[in-house]
N, C-alpha and C positions, 0 to 999 in steps of 0.2 A: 504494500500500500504506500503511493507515497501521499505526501502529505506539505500542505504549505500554511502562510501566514493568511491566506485570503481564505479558508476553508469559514463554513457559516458555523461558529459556536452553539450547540444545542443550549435549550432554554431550560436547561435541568435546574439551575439555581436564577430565576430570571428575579428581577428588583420588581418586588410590589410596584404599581400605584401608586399615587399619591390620590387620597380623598375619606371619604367615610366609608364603611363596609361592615357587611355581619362578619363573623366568624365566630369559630367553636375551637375549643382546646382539643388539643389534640396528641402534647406532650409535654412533659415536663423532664427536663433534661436532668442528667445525674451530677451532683454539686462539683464541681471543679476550680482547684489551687488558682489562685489568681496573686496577682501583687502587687504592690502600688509604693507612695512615697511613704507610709506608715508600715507596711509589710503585707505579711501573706496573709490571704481570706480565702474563704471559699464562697462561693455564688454558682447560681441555674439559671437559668430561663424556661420562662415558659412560650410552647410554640404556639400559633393558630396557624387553622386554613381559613380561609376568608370563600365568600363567594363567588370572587374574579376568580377568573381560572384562563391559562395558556389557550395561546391557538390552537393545542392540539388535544386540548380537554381535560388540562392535569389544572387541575386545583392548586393554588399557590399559596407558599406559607411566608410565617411571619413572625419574626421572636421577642420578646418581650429585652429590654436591657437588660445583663446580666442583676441579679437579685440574689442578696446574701439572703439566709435560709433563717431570717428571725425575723419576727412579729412584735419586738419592743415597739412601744409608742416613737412615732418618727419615724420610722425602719422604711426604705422605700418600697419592700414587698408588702407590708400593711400598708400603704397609701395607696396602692397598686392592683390590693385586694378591693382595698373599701370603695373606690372609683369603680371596682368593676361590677361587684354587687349593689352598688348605689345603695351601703349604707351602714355603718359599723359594726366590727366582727363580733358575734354574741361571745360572752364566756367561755363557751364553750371551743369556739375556733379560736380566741385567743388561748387558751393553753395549752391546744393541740389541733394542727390543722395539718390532714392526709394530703400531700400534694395529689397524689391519684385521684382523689375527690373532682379535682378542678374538669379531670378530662371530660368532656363532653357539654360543658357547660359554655353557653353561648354567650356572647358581648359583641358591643358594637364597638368596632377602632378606629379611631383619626388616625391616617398614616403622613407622613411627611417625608419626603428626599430633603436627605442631608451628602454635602457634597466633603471625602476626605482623599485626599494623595490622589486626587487626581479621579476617585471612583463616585460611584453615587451609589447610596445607602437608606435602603427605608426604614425607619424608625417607626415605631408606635409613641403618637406624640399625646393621646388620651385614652381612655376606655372607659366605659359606661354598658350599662344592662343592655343588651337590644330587645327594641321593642319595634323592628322591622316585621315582623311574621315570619321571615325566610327560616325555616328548618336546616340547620346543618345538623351531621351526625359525623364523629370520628368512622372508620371503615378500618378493617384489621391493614389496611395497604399504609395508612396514618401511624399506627401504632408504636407504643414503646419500643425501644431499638431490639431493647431484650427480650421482647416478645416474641422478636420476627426468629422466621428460620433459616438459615444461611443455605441449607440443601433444599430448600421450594423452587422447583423447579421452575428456571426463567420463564416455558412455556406453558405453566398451568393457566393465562389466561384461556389456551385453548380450548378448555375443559368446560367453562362457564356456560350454561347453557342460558341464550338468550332467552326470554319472560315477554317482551314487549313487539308490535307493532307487525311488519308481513311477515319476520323471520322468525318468531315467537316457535319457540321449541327445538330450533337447531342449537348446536352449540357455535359458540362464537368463534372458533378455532376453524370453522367451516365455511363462512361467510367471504365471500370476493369481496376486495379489497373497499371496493364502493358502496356495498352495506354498513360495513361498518365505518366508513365515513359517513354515513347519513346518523348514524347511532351518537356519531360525537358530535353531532351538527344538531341535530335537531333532538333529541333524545334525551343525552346528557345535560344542558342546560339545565332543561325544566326539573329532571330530577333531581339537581341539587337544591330546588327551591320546595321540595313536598317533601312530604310525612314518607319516609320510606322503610319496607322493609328487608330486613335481612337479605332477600332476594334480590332487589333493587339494589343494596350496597356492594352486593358481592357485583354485579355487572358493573356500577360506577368505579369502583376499583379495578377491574381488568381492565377496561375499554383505554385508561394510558396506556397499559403496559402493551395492549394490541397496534394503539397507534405508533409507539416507539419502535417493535419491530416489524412494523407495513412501512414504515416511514411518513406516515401522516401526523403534517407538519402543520 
């Protein structure tokens, strides 16, 4: 293969938007050594998918600023919590709060581009409850790193038997190349905006991994 400087960069880590948007949690990172002019700490972040999603139907995430792992009064993960549940932690979350709890819990994010070394950078510049309607749900494709299996087979989108529309009951792994481009076109949108179940999440989860090796861009 060769290969040059002009080759087009896949959108695997593409930069948010900038504007308002739903999103649902969907990860909460495992705490890691950091260090500064005071010394070393530890901090996470927490991730979201938002509702925008790629030209090619992948849903796009977004991290929260790194967040040392205390809830003292002032603490920027307690200002961070209480903006997003719009409203102070009961007793109970302040003396012990599951970060796993957070997964699946939806808010709305002000995103902003911030320009460094030359890159550009989307930040979460607020968060607040949503109260958009839009339904997001995590999907096991979302999931803790440690959840995932490292031997799941690249090609088990093929297996996913499609639920919806003419080709309802084939599996997805059998569809020409231009059905499952209608699937990511017209399809995929609306289902990240409804109530979905299981069956629905498992097709919104394959249908990247389908477009990334059809090449549908």
């Amino acid at each position: 293969m060769k290969v040059n400087s002009s080759g087009k960069y896949p959108d695997a880590f593409p930069v948010h938007p900038e504007g308002k948007f739903s999103g649902v949690c969907v990860k909460c990172t495992e705490p890691k050594t950091k260090r500064n002019e005071l010394g070393e700490y530890e901090a996470f972040r927490i991730i979201f998918k938002t509702d925008r999603l790629t030209d090619s139907g992948r849903p796009i995430t977004i991290a929260s600023r790194p967040l040392v792992p205390s809830l003292r009064t002032g603490s920027h993960l307690r200002s961070f919590l209480e903006e997003w549940f719009g409203r102070s932690l009961t007793d109970e979350e302040e003396e012990e709060l599951e970060t796993d709890d957070l997964i699946g819990r939806s808010a709305s994010l002000s995103i902003v581009h911030v320009q460094a070394g030359g890159k550009t950078y989307a930040n979460i510049d607020s968060i607040a409850p949503d109260t958009s309607g839009i339904i997001l749900k995590p999907s096991e494709h979302d999931g803790r790193a440690q959840d995932r299996s490292d031997d799941t087979p690249k090609s088990s989108w093929r297996e996913v038997q499609v639920h919806v529309g003419p080709t309802s009951g084939k599996l997805l792994g059998e569809l020409p190349r231009e059905e499952v481009q209608a699937l990511l076109q017209y399809w995929l949108p609306s289902a990240r905006r409804m109530d979905r179940t299981p069956t629905d999440d498992e097709l919104l989860g394959a249908l990247p991994h389908a477009a990334r090796e059809l090449g549908i861009g």
